[in-house]
PDB file of N, H, CA, C and O in Angstrom:
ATOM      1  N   UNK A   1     -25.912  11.831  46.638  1.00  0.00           N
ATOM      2  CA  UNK A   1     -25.543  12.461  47.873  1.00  0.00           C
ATOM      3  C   UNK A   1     -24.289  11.786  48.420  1.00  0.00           C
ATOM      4  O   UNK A   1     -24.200  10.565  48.549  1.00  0.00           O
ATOM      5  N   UNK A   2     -23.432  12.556  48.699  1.00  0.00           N
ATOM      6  H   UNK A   2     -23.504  13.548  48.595  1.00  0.00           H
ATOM      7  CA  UNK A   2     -22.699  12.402  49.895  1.00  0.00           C
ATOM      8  C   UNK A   2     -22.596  11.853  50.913  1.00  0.00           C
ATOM      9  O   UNK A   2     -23.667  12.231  51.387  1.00  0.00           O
ATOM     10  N   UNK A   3     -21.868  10.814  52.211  1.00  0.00           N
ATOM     11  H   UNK A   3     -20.998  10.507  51.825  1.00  0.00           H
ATOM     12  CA  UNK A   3     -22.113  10.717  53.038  1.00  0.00           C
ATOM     13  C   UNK A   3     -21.154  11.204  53.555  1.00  0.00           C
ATOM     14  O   UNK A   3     -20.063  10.895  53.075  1.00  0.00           O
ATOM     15  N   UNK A   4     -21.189  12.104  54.675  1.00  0.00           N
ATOM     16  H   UNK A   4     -22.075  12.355  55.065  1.00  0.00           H
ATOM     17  CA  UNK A   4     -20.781  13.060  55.585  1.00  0.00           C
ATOM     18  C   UNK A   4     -20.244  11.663  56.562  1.00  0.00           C
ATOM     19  O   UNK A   4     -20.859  10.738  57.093  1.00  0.00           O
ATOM     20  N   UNK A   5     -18.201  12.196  56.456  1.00  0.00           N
ATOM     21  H   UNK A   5     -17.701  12.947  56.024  1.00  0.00           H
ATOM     22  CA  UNK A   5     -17.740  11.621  57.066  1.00  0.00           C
ATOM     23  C   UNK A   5     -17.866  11.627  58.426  1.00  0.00           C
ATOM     24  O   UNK A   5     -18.356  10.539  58.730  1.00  0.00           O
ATOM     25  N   UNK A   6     -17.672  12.307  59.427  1.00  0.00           N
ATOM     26  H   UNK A   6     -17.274  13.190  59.180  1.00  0.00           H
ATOM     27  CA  UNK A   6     -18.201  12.860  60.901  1.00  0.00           C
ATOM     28  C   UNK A   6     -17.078  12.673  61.415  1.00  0.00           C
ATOM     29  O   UNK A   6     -17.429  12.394  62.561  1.00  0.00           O
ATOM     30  N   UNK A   7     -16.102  12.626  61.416  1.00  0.00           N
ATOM     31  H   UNK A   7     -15.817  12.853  60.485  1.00  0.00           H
ATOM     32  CA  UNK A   7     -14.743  12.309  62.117  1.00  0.00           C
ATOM     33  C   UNK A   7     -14.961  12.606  63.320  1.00  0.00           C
ATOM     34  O   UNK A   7     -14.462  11.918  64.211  1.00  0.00           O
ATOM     35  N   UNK A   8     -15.781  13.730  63.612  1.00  0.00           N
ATOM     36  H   UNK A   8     -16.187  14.288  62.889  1.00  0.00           H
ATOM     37  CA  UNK A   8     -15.986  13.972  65.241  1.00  0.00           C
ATOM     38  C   UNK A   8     -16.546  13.084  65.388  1.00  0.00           C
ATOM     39  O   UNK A   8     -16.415  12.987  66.608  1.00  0.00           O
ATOM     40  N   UNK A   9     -17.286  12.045  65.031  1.00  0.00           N
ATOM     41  H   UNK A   9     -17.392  12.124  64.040  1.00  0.00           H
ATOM     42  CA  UNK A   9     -18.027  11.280  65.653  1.00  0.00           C
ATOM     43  C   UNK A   9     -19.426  11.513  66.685  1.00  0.00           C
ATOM     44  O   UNK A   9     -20.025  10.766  67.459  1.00  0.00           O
ATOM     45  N   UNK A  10     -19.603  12.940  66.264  1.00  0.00           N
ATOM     46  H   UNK A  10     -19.117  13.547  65.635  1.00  0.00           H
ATOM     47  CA  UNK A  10     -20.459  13.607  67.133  1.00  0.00           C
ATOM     48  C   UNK A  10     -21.799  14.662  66.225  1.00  0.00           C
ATOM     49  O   UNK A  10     -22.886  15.056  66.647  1.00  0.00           O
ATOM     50  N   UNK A  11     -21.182  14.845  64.972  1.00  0.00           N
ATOM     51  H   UNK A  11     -20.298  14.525  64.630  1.00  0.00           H
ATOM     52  CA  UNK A  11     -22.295  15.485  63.858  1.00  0.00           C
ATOM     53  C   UNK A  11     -23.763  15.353  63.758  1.00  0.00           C
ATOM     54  O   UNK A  11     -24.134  14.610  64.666  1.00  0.00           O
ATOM     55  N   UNK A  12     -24.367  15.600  63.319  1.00  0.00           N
ATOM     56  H   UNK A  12     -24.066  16.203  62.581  1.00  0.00           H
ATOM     57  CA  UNK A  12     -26.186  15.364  63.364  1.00  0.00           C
ATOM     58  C   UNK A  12     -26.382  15.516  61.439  1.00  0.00           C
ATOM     59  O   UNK A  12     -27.451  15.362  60.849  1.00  0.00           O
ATOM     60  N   UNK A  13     -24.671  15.941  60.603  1.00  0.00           N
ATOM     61  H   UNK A  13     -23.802  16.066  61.083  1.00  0.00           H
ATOM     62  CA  UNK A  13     -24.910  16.105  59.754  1.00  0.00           C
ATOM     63  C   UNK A  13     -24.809  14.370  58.935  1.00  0.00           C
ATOM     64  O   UNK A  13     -23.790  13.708  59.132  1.00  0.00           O
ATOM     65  N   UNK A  14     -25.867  13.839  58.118  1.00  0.00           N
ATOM     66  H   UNK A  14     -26.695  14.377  57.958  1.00  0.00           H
ATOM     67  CA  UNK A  14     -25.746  12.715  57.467  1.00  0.00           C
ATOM     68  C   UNK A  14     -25.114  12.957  56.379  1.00  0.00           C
ATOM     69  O   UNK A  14     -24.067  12.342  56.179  1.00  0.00           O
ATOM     70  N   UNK A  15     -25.495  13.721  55.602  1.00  0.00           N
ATOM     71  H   UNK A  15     -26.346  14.221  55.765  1.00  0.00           H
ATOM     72  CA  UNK A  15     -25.183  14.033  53.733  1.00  0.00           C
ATOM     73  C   UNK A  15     -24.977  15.405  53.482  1.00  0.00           C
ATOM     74  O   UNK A  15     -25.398  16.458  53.961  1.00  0.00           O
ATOM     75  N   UNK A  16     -24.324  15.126  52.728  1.00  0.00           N
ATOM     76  H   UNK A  16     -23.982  14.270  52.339  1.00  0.00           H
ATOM     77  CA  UNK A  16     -24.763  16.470  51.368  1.00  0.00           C
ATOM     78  C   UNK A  16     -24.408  16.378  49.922  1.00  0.00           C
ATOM     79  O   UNK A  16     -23.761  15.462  49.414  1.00  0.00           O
ATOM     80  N   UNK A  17     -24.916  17.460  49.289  1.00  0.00           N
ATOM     81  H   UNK A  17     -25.441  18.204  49.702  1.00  0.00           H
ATOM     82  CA  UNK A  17     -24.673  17.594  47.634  1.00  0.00           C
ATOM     83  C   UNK A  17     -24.567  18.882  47.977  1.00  0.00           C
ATOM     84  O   UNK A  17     -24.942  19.566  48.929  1.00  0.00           O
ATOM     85  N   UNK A  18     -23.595  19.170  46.359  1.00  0.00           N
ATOM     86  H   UNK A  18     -23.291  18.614  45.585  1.00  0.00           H
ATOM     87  CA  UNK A  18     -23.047  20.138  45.993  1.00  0.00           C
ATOM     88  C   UNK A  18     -23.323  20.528  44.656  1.00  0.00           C
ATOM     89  O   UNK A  18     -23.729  19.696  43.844  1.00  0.00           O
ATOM     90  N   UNK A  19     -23.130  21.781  44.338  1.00  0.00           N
ATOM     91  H   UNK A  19     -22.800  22.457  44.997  1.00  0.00           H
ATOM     92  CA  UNK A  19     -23.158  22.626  43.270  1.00  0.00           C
ATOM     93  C   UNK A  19     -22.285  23.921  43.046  1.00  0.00           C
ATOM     94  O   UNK A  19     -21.859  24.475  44.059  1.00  0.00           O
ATOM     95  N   UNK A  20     -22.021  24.384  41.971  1.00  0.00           N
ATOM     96  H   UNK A  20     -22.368  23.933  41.148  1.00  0.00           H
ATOM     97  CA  UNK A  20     -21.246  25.473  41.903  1.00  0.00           C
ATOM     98  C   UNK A  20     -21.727  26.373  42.369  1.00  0.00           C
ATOM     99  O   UNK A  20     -20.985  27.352  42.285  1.00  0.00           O
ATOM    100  N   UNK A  21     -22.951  26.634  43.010  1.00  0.00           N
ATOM    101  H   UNK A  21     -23.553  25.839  43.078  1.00  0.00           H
ATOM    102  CA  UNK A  21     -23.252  27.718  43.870  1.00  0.00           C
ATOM    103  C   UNK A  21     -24.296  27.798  45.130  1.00  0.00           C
ATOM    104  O   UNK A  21     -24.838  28.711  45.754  1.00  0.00           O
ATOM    105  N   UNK A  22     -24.297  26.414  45.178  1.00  0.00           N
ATOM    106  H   UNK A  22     -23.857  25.672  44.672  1.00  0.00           H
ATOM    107  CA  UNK A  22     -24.957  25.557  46.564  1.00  0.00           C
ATOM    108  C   UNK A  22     -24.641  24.928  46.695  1.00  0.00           C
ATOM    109  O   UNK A  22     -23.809  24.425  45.940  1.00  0.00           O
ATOM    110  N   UNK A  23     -25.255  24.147  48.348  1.00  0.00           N
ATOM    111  H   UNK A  23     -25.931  24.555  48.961  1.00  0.00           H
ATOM    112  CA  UNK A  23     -24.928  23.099  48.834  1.00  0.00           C
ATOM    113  C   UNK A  23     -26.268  22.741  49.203  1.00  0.00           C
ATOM    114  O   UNK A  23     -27.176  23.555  49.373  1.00  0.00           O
ATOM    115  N   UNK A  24     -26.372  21.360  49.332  1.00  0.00           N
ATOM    116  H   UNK A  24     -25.635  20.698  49.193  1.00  0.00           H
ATOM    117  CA  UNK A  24     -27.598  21.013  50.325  1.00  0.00           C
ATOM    118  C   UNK A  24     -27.243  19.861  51.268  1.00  0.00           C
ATOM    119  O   UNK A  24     -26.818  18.764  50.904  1.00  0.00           O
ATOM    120  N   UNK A  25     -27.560  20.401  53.009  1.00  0.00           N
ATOM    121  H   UNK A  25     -27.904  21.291  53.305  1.00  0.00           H
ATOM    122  CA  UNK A  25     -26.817  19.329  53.613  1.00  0.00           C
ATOM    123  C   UNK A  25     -28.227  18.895  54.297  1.00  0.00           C
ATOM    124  O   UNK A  25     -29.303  19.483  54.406  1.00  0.00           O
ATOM    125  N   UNK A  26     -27.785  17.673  54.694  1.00  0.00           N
ATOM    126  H   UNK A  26     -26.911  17.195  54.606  1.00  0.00           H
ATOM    127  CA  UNK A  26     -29.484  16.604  55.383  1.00  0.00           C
ATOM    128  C   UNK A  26     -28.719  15.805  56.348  1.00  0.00           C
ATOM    129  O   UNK A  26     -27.783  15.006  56.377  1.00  0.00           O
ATOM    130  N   UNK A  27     -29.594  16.421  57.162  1.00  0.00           N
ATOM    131  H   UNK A  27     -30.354  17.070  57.139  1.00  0.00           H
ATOM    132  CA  UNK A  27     -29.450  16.506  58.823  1.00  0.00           C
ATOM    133  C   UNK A  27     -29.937  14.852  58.979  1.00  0.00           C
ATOM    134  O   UNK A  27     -30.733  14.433  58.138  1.00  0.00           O
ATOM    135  N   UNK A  28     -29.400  13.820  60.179  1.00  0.00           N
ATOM    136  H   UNK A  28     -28.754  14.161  60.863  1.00  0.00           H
ATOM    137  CA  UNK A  28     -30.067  13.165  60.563  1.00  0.00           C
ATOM    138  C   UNK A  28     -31.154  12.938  61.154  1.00  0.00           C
ATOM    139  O   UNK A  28     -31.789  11.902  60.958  1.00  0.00           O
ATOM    140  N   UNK A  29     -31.608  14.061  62.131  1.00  0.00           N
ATOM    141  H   UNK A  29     -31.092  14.903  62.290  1.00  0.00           H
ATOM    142  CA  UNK A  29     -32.673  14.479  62.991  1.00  0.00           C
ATOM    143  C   UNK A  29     -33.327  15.545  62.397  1.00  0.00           C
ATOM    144  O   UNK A  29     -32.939  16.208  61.435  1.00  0.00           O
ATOM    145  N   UNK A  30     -34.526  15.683  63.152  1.00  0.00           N
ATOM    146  H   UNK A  30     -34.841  15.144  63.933  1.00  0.00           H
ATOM    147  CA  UNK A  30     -35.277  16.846  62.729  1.00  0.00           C
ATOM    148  C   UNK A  30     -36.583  16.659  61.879  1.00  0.00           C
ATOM    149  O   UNK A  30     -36.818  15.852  60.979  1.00  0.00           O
ATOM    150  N   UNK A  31     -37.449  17.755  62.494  1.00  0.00           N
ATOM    151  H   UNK A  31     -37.257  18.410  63.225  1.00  0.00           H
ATOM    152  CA  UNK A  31     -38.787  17.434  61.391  1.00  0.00           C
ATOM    153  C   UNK A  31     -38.342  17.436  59.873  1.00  0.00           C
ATOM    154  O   UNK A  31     -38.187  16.501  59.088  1.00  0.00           O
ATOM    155  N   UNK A  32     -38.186  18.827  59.721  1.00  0.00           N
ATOM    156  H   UNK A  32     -38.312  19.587  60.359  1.00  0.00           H
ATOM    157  CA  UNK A  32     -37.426  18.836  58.344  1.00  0.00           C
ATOM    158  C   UNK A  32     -35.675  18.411  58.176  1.00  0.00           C
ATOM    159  O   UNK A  32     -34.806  18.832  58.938  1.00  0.00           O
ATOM    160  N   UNK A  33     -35.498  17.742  57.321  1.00  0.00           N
ATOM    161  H   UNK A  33     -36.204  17.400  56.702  1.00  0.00           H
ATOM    162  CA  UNK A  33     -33.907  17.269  57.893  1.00  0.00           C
ATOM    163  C   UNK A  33     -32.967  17.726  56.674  1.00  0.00           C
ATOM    164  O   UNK A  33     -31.758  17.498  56.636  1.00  0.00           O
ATOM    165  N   UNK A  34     -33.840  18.537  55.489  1.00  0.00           N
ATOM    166  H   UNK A  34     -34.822  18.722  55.520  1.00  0.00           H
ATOM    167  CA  UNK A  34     -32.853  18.699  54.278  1.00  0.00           C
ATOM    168  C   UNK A  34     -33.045  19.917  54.092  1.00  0.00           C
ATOM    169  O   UNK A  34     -34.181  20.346  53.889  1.00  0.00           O
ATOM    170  N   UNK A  35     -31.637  20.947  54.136  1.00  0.00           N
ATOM    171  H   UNK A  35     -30.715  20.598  54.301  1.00  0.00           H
ATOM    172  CA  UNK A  35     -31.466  22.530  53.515  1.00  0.00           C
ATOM    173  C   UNK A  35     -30.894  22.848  52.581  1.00  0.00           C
ATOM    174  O   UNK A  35     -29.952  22.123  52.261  1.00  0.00           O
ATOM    175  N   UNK A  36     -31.078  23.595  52.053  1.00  0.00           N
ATOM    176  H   UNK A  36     -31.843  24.184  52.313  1.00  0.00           H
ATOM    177  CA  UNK A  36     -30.089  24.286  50.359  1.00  0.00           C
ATOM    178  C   UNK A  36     -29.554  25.498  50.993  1.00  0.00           C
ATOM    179  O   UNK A  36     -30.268  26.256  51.648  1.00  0.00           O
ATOM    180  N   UNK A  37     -28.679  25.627  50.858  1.00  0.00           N
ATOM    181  H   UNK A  37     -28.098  25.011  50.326  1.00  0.00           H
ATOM    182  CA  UNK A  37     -27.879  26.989  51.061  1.00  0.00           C
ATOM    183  C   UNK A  37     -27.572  27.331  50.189  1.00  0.00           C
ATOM    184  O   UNK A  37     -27.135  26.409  49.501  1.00  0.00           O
ATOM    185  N   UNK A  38     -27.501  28.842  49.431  1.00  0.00           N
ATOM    186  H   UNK A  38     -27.855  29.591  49.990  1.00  0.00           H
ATOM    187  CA  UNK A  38     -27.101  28.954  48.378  1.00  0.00           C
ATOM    188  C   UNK A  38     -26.217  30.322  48.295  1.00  0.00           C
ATOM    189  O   UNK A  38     -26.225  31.040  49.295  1.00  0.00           O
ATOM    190  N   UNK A  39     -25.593  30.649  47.365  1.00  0.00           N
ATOM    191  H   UNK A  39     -25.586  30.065  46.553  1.00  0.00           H
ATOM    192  CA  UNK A  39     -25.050  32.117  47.090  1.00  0.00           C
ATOM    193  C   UNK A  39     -25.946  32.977  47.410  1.00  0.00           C
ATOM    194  O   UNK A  39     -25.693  33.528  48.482  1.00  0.00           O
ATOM    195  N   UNK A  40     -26.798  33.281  46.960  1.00  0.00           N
ATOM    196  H   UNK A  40     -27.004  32.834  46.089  1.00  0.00           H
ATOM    197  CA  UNK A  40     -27.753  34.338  46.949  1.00  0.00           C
ATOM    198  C   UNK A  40     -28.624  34.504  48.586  1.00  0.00           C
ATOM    199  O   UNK A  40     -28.848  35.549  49.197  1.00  0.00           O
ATOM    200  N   UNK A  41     -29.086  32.676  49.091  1.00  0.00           N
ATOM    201  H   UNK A  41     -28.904  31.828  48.594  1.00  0.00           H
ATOM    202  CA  UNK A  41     -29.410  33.307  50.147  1.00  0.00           C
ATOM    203  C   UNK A  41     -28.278  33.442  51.314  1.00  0.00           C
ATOM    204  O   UNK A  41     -28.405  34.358  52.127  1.00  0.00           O
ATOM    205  N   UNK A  42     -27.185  32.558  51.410  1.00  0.00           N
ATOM    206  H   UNK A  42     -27.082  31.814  50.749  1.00  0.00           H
ATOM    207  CA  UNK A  42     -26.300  32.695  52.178  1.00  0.00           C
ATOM    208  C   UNK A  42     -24.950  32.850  52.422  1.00  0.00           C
ATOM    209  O   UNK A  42     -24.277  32.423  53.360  1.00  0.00           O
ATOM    210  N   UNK A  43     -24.586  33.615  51.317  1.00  0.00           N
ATOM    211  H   UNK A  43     -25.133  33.962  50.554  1.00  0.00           H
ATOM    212  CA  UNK A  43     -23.468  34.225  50.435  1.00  0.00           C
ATOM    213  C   UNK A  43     -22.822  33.485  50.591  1.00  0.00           C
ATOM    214  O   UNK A  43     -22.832  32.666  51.510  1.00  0.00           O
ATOM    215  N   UNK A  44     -21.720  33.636  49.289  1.00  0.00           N
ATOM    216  H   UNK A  44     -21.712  34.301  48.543  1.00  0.00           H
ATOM    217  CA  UNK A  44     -20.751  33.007  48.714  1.00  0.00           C
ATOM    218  C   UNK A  44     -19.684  32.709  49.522  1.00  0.00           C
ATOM    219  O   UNK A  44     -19.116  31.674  49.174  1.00  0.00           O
ATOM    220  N   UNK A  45     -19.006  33.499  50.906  1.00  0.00           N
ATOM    221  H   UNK A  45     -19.467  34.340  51.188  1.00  0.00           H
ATOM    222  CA  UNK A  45     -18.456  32.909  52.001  1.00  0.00           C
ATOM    223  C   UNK A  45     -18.643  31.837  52.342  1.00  0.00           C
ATOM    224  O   UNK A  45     -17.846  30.899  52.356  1.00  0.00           O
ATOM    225  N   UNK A  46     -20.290  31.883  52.819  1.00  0.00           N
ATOM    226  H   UNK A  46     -20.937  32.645  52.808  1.00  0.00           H
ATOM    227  CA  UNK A  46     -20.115  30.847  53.598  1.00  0.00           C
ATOM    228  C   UNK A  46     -20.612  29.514  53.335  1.00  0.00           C
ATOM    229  O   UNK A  46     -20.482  28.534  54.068  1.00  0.00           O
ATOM    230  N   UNK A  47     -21.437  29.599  51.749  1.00  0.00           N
ATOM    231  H   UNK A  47     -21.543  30.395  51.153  1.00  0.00           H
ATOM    232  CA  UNK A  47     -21.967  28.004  51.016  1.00  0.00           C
ATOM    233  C   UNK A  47     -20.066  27.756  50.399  1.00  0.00           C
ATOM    234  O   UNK A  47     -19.929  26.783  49.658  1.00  0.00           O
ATOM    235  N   UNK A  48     -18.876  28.507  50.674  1.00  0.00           N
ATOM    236  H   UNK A  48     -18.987  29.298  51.276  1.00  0.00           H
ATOM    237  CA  UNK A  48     -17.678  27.644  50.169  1.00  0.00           C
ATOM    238  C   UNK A  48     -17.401  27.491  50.892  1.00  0.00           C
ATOM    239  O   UNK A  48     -16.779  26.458  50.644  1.00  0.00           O
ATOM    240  N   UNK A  49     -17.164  27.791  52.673  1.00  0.00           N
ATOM    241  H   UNK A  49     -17.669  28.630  52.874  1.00  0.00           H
ATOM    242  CA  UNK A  49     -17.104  27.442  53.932  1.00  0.00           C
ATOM    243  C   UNK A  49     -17.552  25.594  54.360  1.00  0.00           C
ATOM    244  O   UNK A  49     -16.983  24.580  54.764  1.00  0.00           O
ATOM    245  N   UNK A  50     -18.919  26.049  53.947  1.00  0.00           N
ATOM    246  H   UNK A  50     -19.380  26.873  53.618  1.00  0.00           H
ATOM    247  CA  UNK A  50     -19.408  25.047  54.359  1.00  0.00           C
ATOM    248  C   UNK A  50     -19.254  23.334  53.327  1.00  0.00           C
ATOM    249  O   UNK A  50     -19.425  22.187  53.740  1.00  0.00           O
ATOM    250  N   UNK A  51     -18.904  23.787  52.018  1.00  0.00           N
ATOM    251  H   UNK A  51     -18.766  24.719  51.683  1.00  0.00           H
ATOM    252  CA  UNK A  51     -18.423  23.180  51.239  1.00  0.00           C
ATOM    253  C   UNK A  51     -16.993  22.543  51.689  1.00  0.00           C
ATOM    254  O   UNK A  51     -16.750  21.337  51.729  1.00  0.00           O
ATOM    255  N   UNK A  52     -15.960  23.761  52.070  1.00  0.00           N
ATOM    256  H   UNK A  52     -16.157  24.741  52.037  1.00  0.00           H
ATOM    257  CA  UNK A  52     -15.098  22.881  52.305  1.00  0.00           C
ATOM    258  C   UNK A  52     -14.910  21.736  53.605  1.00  0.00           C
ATOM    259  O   UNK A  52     -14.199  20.732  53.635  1.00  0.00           O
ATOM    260  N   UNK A  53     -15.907  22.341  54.742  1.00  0.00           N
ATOM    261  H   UNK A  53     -16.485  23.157  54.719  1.00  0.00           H
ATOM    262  CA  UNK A  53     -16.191  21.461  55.909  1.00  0.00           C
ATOM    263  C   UNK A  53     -17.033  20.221  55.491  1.00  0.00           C
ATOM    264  O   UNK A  53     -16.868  19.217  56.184  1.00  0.00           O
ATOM    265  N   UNK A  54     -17.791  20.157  54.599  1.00  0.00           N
ATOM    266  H   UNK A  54     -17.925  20.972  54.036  1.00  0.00           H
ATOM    267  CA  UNK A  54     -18.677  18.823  54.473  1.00  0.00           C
ATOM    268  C   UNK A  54     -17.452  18.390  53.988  1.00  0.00           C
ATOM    269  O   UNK A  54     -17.201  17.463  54.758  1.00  0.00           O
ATOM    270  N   UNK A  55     -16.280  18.484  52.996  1.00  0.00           N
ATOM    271  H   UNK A  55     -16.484  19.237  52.370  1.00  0.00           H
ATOM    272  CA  UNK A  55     -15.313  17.875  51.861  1.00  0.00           C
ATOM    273  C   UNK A  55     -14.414  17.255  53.006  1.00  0.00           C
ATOM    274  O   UNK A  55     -14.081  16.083  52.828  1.00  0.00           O
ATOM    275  N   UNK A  56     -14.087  17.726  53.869  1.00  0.00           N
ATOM    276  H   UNK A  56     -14.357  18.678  54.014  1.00  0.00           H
ATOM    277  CA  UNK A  56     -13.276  17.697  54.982  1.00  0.00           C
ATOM    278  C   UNK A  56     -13.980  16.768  56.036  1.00  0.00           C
ATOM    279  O   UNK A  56     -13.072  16.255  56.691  1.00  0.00           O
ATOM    280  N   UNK A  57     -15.113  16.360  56.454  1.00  0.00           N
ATOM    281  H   UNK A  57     -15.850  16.777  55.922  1.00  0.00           H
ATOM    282  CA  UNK A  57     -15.656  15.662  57.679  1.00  0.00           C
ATOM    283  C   UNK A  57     -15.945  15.965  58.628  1.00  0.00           C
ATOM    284  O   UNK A  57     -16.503  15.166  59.379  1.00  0.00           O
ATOM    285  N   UNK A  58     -15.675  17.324  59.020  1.00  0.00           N
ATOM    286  H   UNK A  58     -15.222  17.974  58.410  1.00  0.00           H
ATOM    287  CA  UNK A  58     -15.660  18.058  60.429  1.00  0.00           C
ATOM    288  C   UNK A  58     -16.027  18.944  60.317  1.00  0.00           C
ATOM    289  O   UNK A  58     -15.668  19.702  59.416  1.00  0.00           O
ATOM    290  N   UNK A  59     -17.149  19.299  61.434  1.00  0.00           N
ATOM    291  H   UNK A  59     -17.442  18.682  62.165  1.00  0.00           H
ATOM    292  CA  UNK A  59     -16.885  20.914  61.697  1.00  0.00           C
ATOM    293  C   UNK A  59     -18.291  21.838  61.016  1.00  0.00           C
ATOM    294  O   UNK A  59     -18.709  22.912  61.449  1.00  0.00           O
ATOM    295  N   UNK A  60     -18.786  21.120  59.946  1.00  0.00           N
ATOM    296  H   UNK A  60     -18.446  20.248  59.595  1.00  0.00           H
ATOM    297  CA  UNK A  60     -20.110  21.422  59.251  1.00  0.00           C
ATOM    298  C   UNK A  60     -21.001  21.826  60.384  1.00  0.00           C
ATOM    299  O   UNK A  60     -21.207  23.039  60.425  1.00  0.00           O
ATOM    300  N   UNK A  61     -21.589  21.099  61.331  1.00  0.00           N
ATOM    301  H   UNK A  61     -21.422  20.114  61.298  1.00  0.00           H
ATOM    302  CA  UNK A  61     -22.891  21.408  61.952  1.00  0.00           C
ATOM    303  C   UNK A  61     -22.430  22.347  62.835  1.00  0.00           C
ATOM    304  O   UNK A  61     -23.181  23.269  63.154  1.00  0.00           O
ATOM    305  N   UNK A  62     -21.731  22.298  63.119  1.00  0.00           N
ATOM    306  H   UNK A  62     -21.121  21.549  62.860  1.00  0.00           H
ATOM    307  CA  UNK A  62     -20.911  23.495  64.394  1.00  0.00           C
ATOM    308  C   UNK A  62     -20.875  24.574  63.782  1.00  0.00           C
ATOM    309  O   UNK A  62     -21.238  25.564  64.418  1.00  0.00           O
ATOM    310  N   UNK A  63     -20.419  24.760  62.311  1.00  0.00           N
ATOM    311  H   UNK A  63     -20.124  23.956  61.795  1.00  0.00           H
ATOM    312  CA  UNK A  63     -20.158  25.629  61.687  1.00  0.00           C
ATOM    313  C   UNK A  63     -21.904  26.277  61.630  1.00  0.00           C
ATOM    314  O   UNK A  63     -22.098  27.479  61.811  1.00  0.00           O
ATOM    315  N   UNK A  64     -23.034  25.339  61.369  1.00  0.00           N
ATOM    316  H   UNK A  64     -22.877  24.362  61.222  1.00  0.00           H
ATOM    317  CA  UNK A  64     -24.248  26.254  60.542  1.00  0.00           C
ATOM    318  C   UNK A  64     -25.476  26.247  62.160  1.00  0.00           C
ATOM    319  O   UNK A  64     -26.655  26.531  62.368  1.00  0.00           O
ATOM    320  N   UNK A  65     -24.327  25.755  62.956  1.00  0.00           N
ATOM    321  H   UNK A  65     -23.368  25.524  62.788  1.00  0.00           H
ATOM    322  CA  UNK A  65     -25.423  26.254  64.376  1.00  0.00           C
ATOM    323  C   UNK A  65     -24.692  27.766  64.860  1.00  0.00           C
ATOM    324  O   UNK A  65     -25.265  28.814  65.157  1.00  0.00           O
ATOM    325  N   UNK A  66     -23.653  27.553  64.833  1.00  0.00           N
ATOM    326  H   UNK A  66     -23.187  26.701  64.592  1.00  0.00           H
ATOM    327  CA  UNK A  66     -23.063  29.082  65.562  1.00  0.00           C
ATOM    328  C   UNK A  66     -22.926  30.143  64.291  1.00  0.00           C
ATOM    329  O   UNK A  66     -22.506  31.276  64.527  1.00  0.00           O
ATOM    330  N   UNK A  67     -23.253  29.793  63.073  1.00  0.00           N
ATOM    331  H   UNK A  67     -23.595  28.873  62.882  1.00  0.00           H
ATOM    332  CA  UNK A  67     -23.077  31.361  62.427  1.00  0.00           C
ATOM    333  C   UNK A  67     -24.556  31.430  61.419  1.00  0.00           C
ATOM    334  O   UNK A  67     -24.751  32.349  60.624  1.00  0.00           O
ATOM    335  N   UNK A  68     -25.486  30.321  61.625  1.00  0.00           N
ATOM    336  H   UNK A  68     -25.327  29.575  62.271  1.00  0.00           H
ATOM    337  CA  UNK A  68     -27.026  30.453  61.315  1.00  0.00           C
ATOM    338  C   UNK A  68     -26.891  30.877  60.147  1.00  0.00           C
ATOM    339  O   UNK A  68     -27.089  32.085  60.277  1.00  0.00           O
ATOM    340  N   UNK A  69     -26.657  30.659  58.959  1.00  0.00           N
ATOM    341  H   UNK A  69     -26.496  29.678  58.853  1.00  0.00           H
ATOM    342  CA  UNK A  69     -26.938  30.869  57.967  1.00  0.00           C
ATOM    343  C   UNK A  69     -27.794  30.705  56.984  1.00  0.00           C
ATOM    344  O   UNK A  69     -27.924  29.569  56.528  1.00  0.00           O
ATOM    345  N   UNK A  70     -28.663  31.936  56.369  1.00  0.00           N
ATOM    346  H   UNK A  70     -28.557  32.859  56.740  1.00  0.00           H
ATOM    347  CA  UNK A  70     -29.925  31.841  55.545  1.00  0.00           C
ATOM    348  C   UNK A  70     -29.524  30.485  55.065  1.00  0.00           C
ATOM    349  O   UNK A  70     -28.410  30.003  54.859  1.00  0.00           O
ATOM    350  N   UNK A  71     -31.114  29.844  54.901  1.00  0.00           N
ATOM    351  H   UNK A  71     -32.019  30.236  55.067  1.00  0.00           H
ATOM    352  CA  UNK A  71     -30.990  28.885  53.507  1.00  0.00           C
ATOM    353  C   UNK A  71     -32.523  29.160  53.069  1.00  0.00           C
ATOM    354  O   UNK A  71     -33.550  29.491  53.663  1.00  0.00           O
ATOM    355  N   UNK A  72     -32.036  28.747  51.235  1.00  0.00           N
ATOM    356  H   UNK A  72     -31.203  28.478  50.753  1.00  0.00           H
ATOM    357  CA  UNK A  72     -33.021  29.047  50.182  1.00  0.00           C
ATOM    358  C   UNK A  72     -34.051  28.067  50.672  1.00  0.00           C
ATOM    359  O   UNK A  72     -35.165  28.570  50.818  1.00  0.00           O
ATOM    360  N   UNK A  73     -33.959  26.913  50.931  1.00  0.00           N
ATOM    361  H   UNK A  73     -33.054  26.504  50.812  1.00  0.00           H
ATOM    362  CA  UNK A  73     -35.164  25.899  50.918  1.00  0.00           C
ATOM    363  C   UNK A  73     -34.849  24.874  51.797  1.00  0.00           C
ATOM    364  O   UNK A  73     -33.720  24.384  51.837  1.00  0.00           O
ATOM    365  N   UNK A  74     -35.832  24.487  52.557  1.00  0.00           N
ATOM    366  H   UNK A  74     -36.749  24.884  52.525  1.00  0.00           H
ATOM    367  CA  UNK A  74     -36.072  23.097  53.202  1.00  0.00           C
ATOM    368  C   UNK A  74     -36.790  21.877  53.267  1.00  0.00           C
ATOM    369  O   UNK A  74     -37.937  22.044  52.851  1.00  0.00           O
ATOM    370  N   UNK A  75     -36.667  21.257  53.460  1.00  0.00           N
ATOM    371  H   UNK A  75     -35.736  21.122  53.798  1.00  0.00           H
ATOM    372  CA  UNK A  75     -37.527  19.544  53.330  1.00  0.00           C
ATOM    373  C   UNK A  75     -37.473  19.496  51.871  1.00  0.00           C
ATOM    374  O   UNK A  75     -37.931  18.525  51.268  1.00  0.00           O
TER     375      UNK A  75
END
């Protein structure tokens, strides 16, 4: 895993991993704190969206609170 830079200094996102057609990012908080997003459940927009925001440091959790995007699996 990844550690999620946070440049905002303000994220709730800790990590993620990647794949050519998912992501899975793990939240610091939360009952359940780990999601898979994938092509299929949360199209290909926006698991490369969110790919390029975890790659980048910013902007990830903002990004998957205001546009809610399916994910395949949690915890």
């Amino acid at each position: 895993m990844e550690n999620y830079r946070d440049l905002g200094g303000d994220s709730n996102v800790a990590g993620y991993m990647t794949g050519t057609d998912w992501i899975e990012v793990v939240f610091k908080t939360g009952t359940c704190r780990a999601y898979t997003y994938t092509y299929r459940s949360a199209g290909e927009a926006a698991v490369e969206q969110m790919k390029r925001l975890a790659t980048y440091g910013k902007g990830l959790n903002s990004y998957i609170k205001l546009s809610k995007p399916s994910f395949a699996s949690k915890c």
